[in-house]
ZAKE-45716 format. One line per 5 residues: number of its first residue (from 1); their letters; for each residue x, y, z of N, C-alpha, C, O. Coordinates in Angstrom, 3 decimals, always signed. Layout:
// residues N
NUM	A	X/Y/Z/X/Y/Z/X/Y/Z/X/Y/Z; ...
This chain:
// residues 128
1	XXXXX	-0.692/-36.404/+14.851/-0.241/-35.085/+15.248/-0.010/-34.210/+14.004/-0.449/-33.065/+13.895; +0.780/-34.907/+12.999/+1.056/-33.856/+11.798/-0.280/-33.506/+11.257/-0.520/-32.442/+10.685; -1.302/-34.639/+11.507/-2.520/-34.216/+10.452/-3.786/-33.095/+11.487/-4.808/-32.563/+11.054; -3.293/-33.048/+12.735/-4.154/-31.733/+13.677/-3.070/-30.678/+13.044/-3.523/-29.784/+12.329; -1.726/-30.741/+13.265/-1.201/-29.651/+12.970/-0.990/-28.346/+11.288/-0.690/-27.159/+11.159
6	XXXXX	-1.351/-29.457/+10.363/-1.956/-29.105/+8.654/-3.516/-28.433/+8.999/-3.779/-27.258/+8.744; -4.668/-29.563/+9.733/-5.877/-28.590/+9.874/-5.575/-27.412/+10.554/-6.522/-26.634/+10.444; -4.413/-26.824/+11.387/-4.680/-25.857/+12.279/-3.601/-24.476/+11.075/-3.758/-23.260/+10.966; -2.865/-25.166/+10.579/-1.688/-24.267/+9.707/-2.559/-23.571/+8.645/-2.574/-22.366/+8.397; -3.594/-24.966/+7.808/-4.517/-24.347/+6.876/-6.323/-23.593/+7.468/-7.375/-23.371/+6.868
11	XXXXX	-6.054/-23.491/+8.311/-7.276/-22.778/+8.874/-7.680/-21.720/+8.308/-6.727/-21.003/+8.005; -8.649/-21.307/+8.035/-8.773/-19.842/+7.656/-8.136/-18.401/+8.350/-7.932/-17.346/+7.750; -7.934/-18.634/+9.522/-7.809/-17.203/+10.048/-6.478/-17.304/+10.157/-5.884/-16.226/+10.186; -5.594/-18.640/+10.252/-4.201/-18.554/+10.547/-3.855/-18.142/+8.713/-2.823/-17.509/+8.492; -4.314/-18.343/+8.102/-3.917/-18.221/+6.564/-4.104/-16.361/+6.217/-3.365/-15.574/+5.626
16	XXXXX	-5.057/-16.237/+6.704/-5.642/-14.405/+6.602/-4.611/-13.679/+7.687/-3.892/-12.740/+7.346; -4.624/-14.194/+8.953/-3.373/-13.452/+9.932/-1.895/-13.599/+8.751/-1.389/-12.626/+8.194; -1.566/-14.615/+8.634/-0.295/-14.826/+8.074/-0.284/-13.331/+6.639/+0.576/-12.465/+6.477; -1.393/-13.529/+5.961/-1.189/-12.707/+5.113/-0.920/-11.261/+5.028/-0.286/-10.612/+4.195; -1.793/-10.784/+6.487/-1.829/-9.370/+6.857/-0.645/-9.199/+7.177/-0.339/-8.037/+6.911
21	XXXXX	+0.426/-9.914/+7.738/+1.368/-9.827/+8.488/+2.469/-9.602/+7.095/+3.368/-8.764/+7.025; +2.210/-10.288/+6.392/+3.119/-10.127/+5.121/+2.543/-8.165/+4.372/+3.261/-7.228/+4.025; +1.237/-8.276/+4.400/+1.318/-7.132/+3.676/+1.701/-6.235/+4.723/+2.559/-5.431/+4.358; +1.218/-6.093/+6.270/+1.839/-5.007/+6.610/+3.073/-4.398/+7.165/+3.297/-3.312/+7.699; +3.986/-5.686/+6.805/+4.870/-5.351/+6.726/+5.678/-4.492/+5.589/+6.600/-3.677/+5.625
26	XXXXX	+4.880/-5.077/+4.571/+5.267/-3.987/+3.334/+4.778/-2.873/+2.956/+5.372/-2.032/+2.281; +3.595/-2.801/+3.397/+3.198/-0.975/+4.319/+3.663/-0.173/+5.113/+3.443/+1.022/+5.314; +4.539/-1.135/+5.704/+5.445/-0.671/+6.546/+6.961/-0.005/+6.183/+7.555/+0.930/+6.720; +7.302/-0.796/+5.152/+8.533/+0.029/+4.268/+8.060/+0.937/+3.819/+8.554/+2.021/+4.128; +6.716/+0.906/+2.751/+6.127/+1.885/+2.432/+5.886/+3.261/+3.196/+6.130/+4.324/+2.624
31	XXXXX	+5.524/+3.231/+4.170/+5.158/+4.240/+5.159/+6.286/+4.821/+5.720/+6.303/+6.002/+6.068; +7.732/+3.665/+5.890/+8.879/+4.280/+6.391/+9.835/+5.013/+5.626/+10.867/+5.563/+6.012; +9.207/+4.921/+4.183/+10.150/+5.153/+2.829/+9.228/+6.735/+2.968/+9.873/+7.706/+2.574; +8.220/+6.941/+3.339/+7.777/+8.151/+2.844/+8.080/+9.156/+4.140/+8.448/+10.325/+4.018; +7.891/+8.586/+5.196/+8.611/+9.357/+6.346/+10.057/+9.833/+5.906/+10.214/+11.036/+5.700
36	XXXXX	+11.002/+9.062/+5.767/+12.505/+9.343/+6.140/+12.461/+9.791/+4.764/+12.700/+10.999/+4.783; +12.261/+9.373/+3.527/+12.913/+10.219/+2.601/+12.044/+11.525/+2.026/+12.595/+12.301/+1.245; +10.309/+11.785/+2.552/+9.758/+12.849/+2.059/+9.444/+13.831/+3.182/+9.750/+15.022/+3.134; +8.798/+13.234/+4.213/+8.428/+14.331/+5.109/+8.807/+14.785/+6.304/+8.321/+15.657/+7.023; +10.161/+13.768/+6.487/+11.133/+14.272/+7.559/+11.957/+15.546/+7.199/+12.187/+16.539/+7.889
41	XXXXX	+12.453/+15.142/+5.527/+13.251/+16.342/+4.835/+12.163/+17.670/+4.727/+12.290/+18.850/+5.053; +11.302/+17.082/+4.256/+10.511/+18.754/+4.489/+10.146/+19.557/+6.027/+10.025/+20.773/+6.175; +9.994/+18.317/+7.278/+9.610/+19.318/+8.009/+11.466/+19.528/+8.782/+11.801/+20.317/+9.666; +12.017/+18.888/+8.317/+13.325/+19.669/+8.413/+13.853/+20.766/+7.929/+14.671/+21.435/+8.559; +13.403/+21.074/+6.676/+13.485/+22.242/+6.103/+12.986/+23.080/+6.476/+13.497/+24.196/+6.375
46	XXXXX	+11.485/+22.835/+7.204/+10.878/+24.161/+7.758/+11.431/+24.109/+9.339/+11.366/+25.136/+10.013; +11.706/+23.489/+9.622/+12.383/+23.896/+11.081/+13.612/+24.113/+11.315/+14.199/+23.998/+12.390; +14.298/+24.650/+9.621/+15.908/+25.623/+9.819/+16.563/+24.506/+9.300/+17.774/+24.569/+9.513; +16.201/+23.485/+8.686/+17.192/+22.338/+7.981/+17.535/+21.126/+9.411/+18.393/+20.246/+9.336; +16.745/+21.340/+10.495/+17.177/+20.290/+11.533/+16.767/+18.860/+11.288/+15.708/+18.326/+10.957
51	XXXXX	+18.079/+18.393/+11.590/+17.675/+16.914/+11.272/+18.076/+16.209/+12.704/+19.090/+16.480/+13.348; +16.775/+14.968/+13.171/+16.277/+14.992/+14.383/+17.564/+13.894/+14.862/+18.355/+13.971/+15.802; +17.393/+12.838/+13.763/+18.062/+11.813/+14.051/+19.567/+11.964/+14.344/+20.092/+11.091/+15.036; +20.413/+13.126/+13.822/+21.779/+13.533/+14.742/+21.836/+14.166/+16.118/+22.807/+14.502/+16.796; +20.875/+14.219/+16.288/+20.975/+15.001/+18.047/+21.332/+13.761/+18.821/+20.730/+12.689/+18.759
56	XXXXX	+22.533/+14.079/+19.665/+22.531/+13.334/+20.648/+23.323/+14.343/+21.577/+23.707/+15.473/+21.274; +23.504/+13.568/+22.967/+24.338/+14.029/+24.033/+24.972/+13.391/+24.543/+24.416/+12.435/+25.084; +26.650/+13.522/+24.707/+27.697/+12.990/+25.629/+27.768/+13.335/+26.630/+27.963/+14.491/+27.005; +27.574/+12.079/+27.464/+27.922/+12.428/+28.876/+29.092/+10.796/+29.366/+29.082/+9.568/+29.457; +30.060/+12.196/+29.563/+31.307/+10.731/+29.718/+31.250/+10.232/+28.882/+30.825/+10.819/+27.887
61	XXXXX	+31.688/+8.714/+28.795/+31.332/+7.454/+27.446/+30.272/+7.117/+27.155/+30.363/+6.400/+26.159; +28.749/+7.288/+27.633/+27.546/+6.994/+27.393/+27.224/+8.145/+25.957/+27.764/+9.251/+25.969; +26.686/+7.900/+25.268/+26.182/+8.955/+24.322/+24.368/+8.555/+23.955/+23.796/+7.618/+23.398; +23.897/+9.943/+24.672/+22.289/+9.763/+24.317/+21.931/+10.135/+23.169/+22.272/+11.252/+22.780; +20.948/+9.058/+22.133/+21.122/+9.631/+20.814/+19.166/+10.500/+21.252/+18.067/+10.052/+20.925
66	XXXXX	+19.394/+11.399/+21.815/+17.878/+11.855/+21.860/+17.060/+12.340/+20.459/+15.848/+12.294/+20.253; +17.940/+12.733/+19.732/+17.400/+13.159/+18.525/+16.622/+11.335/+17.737/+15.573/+11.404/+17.096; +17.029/+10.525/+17.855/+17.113/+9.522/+17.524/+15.405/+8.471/+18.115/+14.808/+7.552/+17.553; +15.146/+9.182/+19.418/+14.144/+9.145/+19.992/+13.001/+10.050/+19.268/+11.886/+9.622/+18.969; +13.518/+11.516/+19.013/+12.949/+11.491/+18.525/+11.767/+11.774/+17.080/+10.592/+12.071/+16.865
71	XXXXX	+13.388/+11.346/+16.163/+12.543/+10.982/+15.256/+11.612/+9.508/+15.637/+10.393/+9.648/+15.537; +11.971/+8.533/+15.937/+11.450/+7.425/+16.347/+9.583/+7.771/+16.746/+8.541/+7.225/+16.384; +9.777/+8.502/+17.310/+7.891/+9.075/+17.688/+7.620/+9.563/+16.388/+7.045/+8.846/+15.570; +7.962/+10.659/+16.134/+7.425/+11.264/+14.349/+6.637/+10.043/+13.887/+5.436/+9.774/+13.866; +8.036/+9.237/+13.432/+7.463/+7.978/+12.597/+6.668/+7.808/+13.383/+5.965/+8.799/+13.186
76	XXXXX	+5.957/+6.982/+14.612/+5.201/+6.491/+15.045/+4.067/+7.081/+14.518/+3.232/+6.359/+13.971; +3.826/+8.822/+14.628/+2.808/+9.344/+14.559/+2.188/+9.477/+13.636/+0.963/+9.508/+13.526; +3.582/+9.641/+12.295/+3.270/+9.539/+11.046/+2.440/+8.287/+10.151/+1.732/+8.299/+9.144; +2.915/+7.249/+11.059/+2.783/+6.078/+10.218/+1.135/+5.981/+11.015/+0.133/+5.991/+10.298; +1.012/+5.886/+12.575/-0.313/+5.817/+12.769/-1.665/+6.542/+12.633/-2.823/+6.179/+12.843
81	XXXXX	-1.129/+7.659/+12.221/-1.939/+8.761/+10.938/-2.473/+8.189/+10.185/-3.682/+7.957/+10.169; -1.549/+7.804/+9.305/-1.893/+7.369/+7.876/-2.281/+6.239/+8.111/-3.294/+6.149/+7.416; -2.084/+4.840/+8.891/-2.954/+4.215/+9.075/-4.406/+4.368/+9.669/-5.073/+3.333/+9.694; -4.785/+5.125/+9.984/-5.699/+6.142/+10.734/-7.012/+6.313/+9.574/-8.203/+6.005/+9.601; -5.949/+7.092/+8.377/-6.465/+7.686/+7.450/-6.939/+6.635/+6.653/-7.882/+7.043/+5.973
86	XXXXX	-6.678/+5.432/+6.445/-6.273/+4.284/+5.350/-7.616/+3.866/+6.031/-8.632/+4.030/+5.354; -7.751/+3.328/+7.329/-8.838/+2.549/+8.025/-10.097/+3.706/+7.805/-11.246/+3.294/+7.644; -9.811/+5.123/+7.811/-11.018/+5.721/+7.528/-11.652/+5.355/+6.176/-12.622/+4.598/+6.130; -11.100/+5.894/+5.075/-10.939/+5.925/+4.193/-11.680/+3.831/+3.632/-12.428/+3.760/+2.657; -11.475/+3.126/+4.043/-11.695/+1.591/+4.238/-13.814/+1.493/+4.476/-14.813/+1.168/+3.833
91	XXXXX	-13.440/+2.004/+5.771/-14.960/+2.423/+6.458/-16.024/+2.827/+5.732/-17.161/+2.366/+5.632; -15.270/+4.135/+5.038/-16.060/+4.618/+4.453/-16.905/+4.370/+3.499/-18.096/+4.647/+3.361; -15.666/+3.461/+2.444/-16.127/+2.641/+1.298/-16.788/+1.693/+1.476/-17.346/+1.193/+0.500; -16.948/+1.146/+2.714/-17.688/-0.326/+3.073/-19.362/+0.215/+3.487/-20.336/-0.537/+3.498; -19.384/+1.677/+3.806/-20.658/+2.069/+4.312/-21.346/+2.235/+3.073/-22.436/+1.721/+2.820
96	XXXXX	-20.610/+3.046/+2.220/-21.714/+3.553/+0.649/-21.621/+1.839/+0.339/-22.783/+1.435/+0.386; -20.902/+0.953/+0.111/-21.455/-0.519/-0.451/-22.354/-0.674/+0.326/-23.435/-0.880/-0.225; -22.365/-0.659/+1.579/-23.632/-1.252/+2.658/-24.889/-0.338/+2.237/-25.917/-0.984/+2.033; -24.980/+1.050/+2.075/-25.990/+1.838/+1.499/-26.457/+1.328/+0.309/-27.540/+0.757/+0.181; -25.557/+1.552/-0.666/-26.140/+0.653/-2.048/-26.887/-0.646/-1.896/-28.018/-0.854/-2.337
101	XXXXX	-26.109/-1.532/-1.200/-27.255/-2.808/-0.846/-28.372/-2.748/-0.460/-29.223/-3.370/-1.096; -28.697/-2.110/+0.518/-29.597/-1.702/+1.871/-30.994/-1.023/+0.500/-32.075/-1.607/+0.430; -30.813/-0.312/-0.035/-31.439/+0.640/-1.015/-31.505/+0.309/-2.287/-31.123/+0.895/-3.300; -32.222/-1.060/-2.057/-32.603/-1.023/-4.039/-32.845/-0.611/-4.686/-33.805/+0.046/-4.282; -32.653/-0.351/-5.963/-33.448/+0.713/-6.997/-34.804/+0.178/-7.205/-34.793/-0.788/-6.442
106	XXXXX	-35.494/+0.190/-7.535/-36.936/+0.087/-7.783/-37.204/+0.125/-9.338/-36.687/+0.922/-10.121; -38.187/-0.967/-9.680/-38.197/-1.478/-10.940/-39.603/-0.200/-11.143/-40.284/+0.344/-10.273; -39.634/-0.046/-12.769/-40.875/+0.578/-13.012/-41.760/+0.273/-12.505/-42.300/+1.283/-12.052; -42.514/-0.931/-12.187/-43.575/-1.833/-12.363/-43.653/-0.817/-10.413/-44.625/-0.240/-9.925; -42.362/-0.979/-9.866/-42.550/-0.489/-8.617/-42.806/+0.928/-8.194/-43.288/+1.247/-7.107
111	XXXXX	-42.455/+1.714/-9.108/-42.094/+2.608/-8.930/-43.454/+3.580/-9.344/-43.682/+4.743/-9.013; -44.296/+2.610/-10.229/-45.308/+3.151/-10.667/-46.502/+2.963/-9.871/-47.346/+3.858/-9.884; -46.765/+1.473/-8.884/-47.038/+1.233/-7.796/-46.825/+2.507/-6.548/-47.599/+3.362/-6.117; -45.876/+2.276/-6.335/-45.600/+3.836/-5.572/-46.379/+4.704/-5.437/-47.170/+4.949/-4.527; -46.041/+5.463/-6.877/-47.149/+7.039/-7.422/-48.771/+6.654/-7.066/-49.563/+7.386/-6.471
116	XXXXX	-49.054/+5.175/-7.651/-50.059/+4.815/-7.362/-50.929/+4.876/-5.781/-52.042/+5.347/-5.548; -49.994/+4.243/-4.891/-50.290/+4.057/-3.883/-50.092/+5.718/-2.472/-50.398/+5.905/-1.294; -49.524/+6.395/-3.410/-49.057/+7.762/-2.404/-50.635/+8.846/-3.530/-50.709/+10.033/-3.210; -51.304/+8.536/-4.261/-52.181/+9.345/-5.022/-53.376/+8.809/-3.950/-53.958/+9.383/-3.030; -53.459/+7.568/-4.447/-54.551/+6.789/-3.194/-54.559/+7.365/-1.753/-55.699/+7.474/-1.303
121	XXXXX	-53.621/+7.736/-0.969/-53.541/+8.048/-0.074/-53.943/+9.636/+0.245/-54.553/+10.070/+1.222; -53.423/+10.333/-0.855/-53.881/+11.690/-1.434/-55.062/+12.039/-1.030/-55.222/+12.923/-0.188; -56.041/+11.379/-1.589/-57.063/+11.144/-2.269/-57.961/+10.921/-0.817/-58.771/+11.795/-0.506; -57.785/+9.739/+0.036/-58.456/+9.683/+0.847/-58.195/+10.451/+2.268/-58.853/+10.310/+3.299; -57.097/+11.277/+2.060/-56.920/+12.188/+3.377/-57.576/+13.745/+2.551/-57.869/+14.695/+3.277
126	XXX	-57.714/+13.830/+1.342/-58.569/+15.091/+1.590/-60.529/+15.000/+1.151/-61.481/+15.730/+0.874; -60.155/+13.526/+1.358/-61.831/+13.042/+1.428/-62.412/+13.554/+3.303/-63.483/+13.965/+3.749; -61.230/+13.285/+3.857/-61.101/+13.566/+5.401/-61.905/+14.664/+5.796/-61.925/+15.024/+6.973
């Protein structure tokens, strides 16, 4: 049993999940450090200095923290933005590598072949 449970711990994908999970969690401070301390304060500033997360409402002893809600979405939106942006940004770079591969450069020897072979062709379409 211990020795199925080592092949399944060291697996590849449980080792790559485990890792993502570590970094995105620390993307995740990251992303929450830039919300609450940069761009909550600014779009608080432009909306008269309001800050979301003190709104609430008493009713009786219950207290709704609605402001609290919703900053809670912001972040959401903020953070799935920029992950948004991050996965574009990812894509993108993986397509120009896939282009570069896809598109060899061409050696002289080929390239001179080429000229060669597009003159030839020249040649016998205005023999036409």
């Amino acid at each position: 049993m211990w020795k199925e449970f080592k092949e399944f711990a060291m697996r590849g994908n449980v080792v790559d999940l485990a890792v993502g999970v570590i970094i995105g969690g620390a993307f995740g401070k990251i992303v929450s450090s830039l919300v609450n301390d940069i761009l909550m304060p600014l779009i608080g500033l432009l909306l008269g200095g309001i800050d979301f997360s003190g709104l609430s409402l008493k009713i009786g002893d219950a207290v709704i923290k609605y402001g609290m809600f919703i900053q809670t979405v912001v972040d959401f939106l903020i953070i799935s933005f920029s992950i948004f942006l991050f996965v574009k940004v990812l894509n993108k770079l993986y397509r120009l590598k896939k282009e570069e591969e896809a598109s060899p450069t061409l050696t002289k020897e080929e390239e001179l072949l080429t000229e060669i072979r597009d003159l030839l062709k020249k040649q016998q379409l205005e023999r036409e």
